[in-house]
N, C-alpha and C positions, 0 to 999 in steps of 0.2 A: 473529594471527587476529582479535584484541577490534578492533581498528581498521581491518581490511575489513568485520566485518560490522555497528560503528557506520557507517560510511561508507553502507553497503549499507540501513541501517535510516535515516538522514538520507534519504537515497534515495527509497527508497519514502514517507515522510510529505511529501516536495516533491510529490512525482508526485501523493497524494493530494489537501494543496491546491490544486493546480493543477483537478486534473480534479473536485474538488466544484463547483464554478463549471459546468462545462459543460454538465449537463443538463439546469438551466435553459435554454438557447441551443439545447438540441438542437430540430431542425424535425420528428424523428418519437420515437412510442417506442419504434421499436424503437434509433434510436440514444442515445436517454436508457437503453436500457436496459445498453447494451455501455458506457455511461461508468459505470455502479454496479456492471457484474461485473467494470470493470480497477479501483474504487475497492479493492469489496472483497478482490482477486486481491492488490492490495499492502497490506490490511489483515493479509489472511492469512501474509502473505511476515514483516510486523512480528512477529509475533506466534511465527511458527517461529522466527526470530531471535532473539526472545528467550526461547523457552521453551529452545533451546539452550543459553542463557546460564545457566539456570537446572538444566536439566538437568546441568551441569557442575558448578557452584554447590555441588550436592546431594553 
């Protein structure tokens, strides 16, 4: 399981760098704005990932 959801957690920080670049390039705001709620949508994804981790931990 620890090695799907590192896998899962490399994952989402790709998709993050990737998509911080875009909203500069965005032509409206409203699509600058849908690239900062899938930024933070896989901020979010890390972060249950690893409070998981932690919840076990415990």
């Amino acid at each position: 399981m620890k090695v799907a959801r590192d896998l899962l957690i490399r994952g989402s920080e790709k998709v993050i760098g990737q998509d911080e670049l875009l909203p500069a390039s965005a032509k409206t705001e409203h699509e600058r704005e849908l690239y900062r709620q899938r930024i933070e949508r896989e901020r979010r994804l890390i972060r249950d990932f690893q409070g998981e981790l932690d919840h076990r931990a415990a």
